[in-house]
C-alpha positions in Angstrom: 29.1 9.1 51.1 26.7 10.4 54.3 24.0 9.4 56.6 21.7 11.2 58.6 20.4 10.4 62.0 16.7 9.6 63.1 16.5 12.6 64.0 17.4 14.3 60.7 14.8 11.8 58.8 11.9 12.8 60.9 12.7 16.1 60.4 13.0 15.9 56.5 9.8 13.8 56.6 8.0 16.1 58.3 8.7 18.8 56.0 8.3 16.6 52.9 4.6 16.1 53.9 4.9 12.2 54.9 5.4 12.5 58.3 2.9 10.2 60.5 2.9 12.4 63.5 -0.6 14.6 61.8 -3.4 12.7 60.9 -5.5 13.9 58.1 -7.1 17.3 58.6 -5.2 18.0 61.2 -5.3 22.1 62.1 -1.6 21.4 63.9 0.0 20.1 60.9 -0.8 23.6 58.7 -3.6 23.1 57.8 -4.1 19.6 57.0 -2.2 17.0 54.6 -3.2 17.0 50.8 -4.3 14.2 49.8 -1.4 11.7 48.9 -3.2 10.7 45.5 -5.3 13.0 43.7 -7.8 11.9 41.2 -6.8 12.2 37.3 -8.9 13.4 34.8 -10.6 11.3 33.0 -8.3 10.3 29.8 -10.1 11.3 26.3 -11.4 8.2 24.2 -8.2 6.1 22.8 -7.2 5.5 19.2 -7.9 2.0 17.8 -4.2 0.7 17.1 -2.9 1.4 13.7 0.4 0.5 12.0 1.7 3.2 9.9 3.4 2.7 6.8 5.8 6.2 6.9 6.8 7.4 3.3 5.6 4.1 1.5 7.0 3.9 -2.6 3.9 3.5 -4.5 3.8 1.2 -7.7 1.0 0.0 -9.7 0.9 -3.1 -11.7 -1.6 -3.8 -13.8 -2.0 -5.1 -17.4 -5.1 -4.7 -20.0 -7.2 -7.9 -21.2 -4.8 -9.5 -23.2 -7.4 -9.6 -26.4 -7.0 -5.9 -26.1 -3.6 -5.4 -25.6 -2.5 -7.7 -28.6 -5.0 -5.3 -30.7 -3.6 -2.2 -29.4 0.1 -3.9 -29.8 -0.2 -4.3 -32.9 -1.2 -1.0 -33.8 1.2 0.6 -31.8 3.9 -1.6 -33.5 3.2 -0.8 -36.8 3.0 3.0 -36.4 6.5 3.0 -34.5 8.0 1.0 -37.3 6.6 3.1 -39.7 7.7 6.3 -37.7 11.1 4.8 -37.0 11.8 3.9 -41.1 10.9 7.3 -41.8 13.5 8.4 -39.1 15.8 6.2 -41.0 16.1 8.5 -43.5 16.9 11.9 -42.2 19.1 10.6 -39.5 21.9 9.7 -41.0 24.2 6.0 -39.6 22.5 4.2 -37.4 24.2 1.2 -34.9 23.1 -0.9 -32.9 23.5 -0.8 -28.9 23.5 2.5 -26.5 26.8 4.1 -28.4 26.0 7.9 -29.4 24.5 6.7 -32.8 22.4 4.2 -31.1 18.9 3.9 -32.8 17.1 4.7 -29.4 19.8 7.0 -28.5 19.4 9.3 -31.3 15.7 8.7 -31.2 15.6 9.6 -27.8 17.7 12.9 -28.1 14.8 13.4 -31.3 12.3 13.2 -28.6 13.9 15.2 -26.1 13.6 18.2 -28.5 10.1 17.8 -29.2 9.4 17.5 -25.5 11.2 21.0 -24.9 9.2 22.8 -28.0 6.1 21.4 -26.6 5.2 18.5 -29.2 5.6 15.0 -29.5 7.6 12.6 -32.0 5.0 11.9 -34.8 4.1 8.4 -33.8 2.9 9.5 -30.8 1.3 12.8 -31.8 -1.0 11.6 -35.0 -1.2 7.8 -34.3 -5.1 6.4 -33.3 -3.6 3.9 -31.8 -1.1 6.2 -29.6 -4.2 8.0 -28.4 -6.4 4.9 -27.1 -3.0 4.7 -25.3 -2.8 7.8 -23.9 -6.3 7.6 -22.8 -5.6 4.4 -20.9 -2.7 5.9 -19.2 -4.3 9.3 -18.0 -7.0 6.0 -16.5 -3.9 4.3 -14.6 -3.0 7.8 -13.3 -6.1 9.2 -12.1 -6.6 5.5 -10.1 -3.1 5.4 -9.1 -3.8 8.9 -7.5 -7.2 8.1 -6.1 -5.4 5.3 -4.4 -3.4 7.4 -2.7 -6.0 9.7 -1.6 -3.7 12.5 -3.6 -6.8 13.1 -6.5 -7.9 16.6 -6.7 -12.0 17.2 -7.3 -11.9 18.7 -10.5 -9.1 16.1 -12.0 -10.5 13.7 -15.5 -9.3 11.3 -17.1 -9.7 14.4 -19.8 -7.4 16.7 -17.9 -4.8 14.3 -17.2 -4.5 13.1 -20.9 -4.4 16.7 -22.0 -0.8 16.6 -19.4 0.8 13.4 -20.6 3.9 13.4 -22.8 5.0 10.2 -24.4 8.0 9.0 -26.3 9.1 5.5 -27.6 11.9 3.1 -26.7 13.2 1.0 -28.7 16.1 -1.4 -26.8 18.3 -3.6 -28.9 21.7 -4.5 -29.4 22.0 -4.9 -25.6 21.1 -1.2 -25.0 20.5 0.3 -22.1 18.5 3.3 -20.1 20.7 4.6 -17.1 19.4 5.4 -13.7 17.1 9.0 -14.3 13.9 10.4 -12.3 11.3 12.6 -14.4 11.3 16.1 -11.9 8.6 17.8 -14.1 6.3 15.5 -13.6 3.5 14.4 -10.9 3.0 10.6 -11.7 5.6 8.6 -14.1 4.9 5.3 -16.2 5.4 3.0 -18.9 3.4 0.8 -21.1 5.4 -2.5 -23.2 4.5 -2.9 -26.5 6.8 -5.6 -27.3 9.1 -7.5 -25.1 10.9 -10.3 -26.7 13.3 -12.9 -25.1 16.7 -11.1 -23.6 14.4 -7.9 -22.9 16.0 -5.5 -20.4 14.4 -5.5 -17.0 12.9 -2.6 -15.6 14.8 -1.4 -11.9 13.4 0.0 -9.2 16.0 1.6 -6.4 15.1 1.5 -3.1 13.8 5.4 -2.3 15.2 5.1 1.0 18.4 5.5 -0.2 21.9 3.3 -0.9 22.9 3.0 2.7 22.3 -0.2 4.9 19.9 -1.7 5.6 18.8 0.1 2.8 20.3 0.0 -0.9 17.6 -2.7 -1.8 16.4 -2.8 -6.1 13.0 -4.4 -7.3 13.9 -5.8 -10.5 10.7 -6.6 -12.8 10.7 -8.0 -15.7 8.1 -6.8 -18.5 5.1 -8.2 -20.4 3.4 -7.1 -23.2 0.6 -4.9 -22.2 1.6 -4.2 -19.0 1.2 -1.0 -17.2 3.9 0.0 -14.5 3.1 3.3 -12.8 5.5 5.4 -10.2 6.4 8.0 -8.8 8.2 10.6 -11.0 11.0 11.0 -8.4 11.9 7.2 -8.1 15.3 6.5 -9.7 14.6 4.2 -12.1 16.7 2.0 -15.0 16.4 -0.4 -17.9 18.8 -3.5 -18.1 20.9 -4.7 -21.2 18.5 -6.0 -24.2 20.9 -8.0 -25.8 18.4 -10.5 -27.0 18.0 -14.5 -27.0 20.4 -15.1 -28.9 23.3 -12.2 -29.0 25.6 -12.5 -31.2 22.6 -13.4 -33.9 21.1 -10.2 -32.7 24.0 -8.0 -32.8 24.4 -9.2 -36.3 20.7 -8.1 -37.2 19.8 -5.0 -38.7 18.9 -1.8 -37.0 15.5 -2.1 -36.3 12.4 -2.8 -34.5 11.6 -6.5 -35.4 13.6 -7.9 -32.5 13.5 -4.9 -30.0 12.1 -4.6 -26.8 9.6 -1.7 -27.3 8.1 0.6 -24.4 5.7 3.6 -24.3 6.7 5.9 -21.1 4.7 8.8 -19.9 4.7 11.6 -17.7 2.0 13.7 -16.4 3.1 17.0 -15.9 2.9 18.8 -12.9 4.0 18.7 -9.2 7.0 15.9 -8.7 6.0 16.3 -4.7 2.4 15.5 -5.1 3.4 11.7 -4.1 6.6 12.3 -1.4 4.7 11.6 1.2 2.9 8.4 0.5 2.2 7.2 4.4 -0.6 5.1 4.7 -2.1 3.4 7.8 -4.0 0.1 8.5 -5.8 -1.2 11.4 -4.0 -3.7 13.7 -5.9 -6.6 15.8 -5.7 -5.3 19.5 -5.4 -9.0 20.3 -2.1 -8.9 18.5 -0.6 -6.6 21.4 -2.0 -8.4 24.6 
């Protein structure tokens, strides 16, 4: 610890320009004192005040007129049950449940294929009914990416279709769909065709990741004719369908009577496209007086 004299503080005052022994202009105090506050320039025009949303999860919900869906439904139904009893017979031992000879697991791995060799499972592929669907869902994703500003100028509802891939699920037996994302793809969706009591809900995982605060799940249970639309690299699940009443239902037949049925689609393309989904909306200013 120091001091300093009187003395020493004039001294230091002096040189630091705040003396008071010069007045203003002074031509003994070299050359006069600046001015001790000079003027700013002027500041640009300011921002209105905004509240951003950084790296938002987008998710459409939307459902068709329910005169339609049930029309469209019941197409859909019949051509999967038709599709799945012709499965039936070149597949071999079916069982209930998600075990390896699961009815939607083996369907699935069916599908998988014919995704890789550039086709679709039959249903799907020939079906009227499957393509009024796929027209509806290359609608959902051409609004869900208009939405987000993320639309490119020469994009259709033509174009989009012509990038959508579709396969069926068909949940009974309390199986399941583990936690996946769709990396090939630039918008990700599904559309329920039938979704009786005990249906497994569809999860969402919190894109922020599993670490507090974070770790959160949005848990949404289906309707017939409903639309969910995401983004591709959302992990995403299907609960247990074991059905209203289980042990009646794990008795039933391998099937589609009882089954919680589901269309999902992917648009190909960029998996990216919707990573940064930040958007921003006015605030009041008289919120932050």
């Amino acid at each position: 610890m120091f001091t300093l004299s009187l003395i020493q503080w004039h001294i230091i005052g002096a040189w630091w320009g705040g003396g008071t022994d010069c007045a203003v202009g002074d031509a003994g105090c070299g050359g006069g004192a600046a001015p001790s506050s000079p003027p700013l320039p002027p500041l640009p025009e300011q921002p209105e005040p905004r509240l951003a949303l950084l790296w938002a999860t987008p998710v459409l919900y939307s459902s068709l007129p329910a005169a339609a869906a049930l029309r469209l439904n019941v197409e859909l139904f019949h051509a999967i049950e038709s599709g799945v009893a012709d499965f039936r017979k070149t597949s071999g031992p079916l069982s209930r449940g998600s075990g390896r000879n699961g009815l939607n697991e083996r369907l699935f791995a069916l599908q998988q294929q014919q995704h890789d060799s550039g086709t679709m499972w039959e249903p799907m592929l020939y079906s009227a009914a499957a393509e009024k669907l796929r027209v509806r869902m290359a609608e959902h994703a051409l609004g869900y990416l208009a939405q987000l500003g993320r639309a490119e100028k020469n994009e259709t509802v033509a174009t989009l279709a012509n990038r959508i891939f579709m396969w069926v699920s068909i949940h009974e037996g309390c199986s399941a769909h583990m936690p996946h994302v769709h990396e090939s793809s630039s918008v990700s969706g599904v559309y329920y065709v039938h979704v009786p009591p005990g249906s497994g809900s569809l999860v969402l995982e919190d894109s922020r990741g599993a670490r507090t605060p974070f770790g959160n799940r949005v848990v949404h249970e289906p309707r017939a004719g409903e639309f969910v639309v995401f983004p591709p690299w959302l992990i995403h699940h299907v609960q247990s369908t074991c059905g209203g009443d289980s042990k009646k239902a794990n008795n039933a037949a391998v099937g589609v009577s009882g089954a919680r049925i589901s269309i999902s689609f992917n648009v190909a393309g960029d998996w990216t496209r919707t990573a940064d989904s930040s958007i921003e909306i006015p605030v009041d200013p008289a919120l932050l007086q």
